[in-house]
C-alpha positions in Angstrom: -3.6 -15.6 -11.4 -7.0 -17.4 -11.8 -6.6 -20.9 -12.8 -2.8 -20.7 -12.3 -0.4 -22.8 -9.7 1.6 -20.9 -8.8 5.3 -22.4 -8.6 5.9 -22.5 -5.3 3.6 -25.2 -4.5 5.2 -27.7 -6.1 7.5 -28.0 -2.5 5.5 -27.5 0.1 8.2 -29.5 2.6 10.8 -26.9 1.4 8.5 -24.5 2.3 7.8 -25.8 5.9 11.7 -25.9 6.4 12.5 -22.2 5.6 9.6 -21.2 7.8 11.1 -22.7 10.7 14.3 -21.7 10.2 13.3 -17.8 10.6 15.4 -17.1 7.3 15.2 -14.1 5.9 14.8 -14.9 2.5 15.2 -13.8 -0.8 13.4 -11.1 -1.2 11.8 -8.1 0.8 8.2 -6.8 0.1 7.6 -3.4 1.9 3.5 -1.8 2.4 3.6 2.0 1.3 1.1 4.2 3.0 2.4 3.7 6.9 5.6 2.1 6.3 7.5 3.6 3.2 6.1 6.6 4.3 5.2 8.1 7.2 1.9 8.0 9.3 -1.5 10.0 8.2 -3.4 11.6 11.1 -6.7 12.2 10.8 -6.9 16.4 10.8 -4.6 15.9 7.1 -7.2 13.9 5.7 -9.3 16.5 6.4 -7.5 19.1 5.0 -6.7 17.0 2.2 -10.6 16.6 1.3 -11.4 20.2 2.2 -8.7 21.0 -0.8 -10.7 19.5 -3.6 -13.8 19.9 -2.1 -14.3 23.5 -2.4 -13.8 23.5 -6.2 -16.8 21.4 -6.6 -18.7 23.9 -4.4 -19.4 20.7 -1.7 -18.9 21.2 2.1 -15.8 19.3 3.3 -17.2 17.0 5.5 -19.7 15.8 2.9 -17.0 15.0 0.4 -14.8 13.1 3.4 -17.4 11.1 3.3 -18.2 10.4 0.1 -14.3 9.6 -0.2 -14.5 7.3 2.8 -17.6 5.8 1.8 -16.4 5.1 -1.3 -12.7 3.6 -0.6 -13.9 0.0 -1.5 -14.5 0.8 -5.0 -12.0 3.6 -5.1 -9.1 1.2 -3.8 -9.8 -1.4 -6.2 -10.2 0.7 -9.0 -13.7 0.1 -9.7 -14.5 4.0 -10.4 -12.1 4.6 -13.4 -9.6 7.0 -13.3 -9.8 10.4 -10.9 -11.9 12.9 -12.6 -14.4 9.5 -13.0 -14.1 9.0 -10.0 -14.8 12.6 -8.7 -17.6 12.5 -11.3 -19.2 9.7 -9.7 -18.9 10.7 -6.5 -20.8 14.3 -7.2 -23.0 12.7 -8.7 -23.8 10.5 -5.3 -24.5 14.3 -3.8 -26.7 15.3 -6.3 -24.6 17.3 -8.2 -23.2 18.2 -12.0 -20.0 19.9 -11.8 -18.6 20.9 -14.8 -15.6 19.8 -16.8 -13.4 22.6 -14.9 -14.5 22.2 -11.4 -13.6 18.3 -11.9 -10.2 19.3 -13.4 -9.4 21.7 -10.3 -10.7 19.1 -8.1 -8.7 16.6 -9.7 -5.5 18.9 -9.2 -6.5 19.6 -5.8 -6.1 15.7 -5.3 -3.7 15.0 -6.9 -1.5 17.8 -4.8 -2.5 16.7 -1.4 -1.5 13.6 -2.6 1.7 13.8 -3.3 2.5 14.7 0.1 1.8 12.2 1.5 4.2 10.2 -0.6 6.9 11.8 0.7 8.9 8.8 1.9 9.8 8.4 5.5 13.8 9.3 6.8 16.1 6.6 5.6 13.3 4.4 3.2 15.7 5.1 0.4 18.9 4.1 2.1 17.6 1.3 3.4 15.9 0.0 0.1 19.7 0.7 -1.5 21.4 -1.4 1.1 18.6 -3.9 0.8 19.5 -4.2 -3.0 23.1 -4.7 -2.4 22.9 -7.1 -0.6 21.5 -8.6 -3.5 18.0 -9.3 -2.4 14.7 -8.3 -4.7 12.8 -5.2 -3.7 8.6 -5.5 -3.8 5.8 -2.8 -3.0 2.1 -3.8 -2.2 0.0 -1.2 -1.4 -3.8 -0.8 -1.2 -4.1 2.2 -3.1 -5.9 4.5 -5.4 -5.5 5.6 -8.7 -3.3 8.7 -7.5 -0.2 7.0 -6.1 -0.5 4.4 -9.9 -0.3 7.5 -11.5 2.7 9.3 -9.7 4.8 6.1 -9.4 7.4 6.6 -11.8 8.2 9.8 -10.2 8.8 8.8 -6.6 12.5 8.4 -6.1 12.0 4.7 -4.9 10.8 3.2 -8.4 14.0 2.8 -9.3 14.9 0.4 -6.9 12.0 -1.8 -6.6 11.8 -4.6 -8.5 8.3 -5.4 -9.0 5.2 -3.7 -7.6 1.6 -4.7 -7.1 -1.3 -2.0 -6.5 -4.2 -2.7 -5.6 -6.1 -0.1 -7.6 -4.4 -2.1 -10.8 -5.2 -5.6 -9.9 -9.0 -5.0 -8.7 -8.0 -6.8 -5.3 -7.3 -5.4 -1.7 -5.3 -6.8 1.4 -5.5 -9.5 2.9 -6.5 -11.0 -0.6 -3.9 -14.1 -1.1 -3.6 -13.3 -4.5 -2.1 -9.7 -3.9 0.8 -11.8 -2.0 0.9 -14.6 -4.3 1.3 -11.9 -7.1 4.1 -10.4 -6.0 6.0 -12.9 -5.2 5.5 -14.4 -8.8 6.4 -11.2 -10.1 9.6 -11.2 -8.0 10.4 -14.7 -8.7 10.8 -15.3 -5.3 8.2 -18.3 -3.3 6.7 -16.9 -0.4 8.4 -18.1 2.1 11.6 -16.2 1.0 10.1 -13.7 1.1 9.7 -11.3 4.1 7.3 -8.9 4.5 7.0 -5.6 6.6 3.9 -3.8 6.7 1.9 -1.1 9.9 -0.2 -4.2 10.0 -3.2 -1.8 7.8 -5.9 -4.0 5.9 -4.7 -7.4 8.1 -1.7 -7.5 5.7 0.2 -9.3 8.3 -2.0 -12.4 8.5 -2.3 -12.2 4.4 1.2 -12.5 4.2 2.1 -15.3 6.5 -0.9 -17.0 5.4 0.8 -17.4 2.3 3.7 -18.9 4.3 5.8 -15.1 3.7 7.6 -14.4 7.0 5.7 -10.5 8.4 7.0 -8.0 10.8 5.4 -4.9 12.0 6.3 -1.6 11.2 5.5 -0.1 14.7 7.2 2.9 14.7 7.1 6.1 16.8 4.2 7.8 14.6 2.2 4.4 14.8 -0.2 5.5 17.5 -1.3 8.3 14.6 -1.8 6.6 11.7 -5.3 6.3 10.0 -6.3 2.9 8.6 -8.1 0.3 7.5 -8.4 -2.9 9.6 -4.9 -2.8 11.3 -4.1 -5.4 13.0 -3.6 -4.0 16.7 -3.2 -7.2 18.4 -0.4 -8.6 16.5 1.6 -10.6 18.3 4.5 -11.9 15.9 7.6 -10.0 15.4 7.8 -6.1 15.5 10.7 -3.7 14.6 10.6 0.5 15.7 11.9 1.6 12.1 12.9 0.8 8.8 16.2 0.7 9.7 16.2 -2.1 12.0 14.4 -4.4 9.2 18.1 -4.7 7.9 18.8 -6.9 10.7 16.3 -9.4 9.7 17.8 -10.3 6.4 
């Protein structure tokens, strides 16, 4: 994207018009963690650390912090892949595990993982009738390497369009580029584009900063969810599930 204007910009007074015309636009770009799926409380993502903590012989509190600690780098992909990663991060604490306490740590991960991409009730239906109705299908998600990894496999990579992660692009919300992307990549401008996000990582503001339309994914597991920088005080528009996002376009 560096050094690229991006073809939207060319009609900025277009852009002002659909704003203010609340349309729905083009093209729907959906957050993962939070939204797609459902909430995280904070007793799982200590379970989820205890699980590959104990093959590395570290106490489970240490290594939740080495993985929070770490979620900057780990988020934009600065560690390499997992058992880097895991490397790295043992060797923050001092220690040398071996090749086969990474690889059951790594497994560890990767299994508490995918359970928390288990998509919330309906997120497939939704994303169906979203695509009949002819409209493109986005995902951008701050994310590690796990979820790049186990993305063909989810049952919604069929029917997304185009996806930007952040652990890929070495950028995290509310980074303009990460919107900017994704819209290029769905040949969509911004503002036909309409984003719905849990408001994690000031992704709201990102978005209509780069003149997308946002709503809020506030729904009843909200309260629960762990996250970075989530925009609390939002005050722009807010819908209680996916479901209802289908009245918006």
């Amino acid at each position: 994207m560096a050094g690229t204007t991006p073809f939207w910009l060319d009609d900025a007074a277009e852009s002002a018009t659909h704003r203010d015309a609340g349309r729905g636009g083009a093209a729907v770009i959906f957050d993962f963690f939070g939204t797609l799926t459902p909430t995280t409380p904070e007793r799982v993502w200590d379970e989820h650390a205890a699980r590959s903590a104990a093959p590395l012989g570290i106490a489970a509190r240490a290594w939740r912090m080495a993985l929070n600690t770490s979620f900057p780098e780990r988020v934009t992909g600065r560690l390499g892949d997992l058992p880097a990663t895991f490397r790295e991060l043992a060797r923050r604490l001092g220690l040398d595990p071996g090749e086969d306490a990474i690889a059951a740590a790594c497994a560890a991960r990767m299994s508490a993982q995918r359970e928390l991409f288990a998509l919330r009730d309906g997120a497939v239906d939704v994303l169906a009738e979203l695509r009949v109705r002819g409209l493109r299908l986005g995902v951008l998600s701050d994310c590690t390497v796990e979820l790049a990894v186990t993305w063909p496999q989810l049952p919604i990579s069929a029917l997304v369009d185009a996806r930007v992660l952040s652990c890929d692009v070495g950028r995290r919300k509310p980074d303009p580029e990460l919107f900017q992307l994704i819209a290029r990549d769905l040949g969509v401008p911004p503002w036909d584009c309409l984003y719905v996000g849990d408001g994690g990582g000031n992704e709201l503001s990102g978005a209509t900063g780069c003149g997308m339309r946002a709503v809020m994914l506030r729904a009843a597991d909200w309260d629960d969810n762990v996250t970075h920088a989530r925009e609390d005080g939002w005050a722009g528009l807010a819908v209680p599930s996916l479901t209802a996002v289908l009245a918006l376009v």
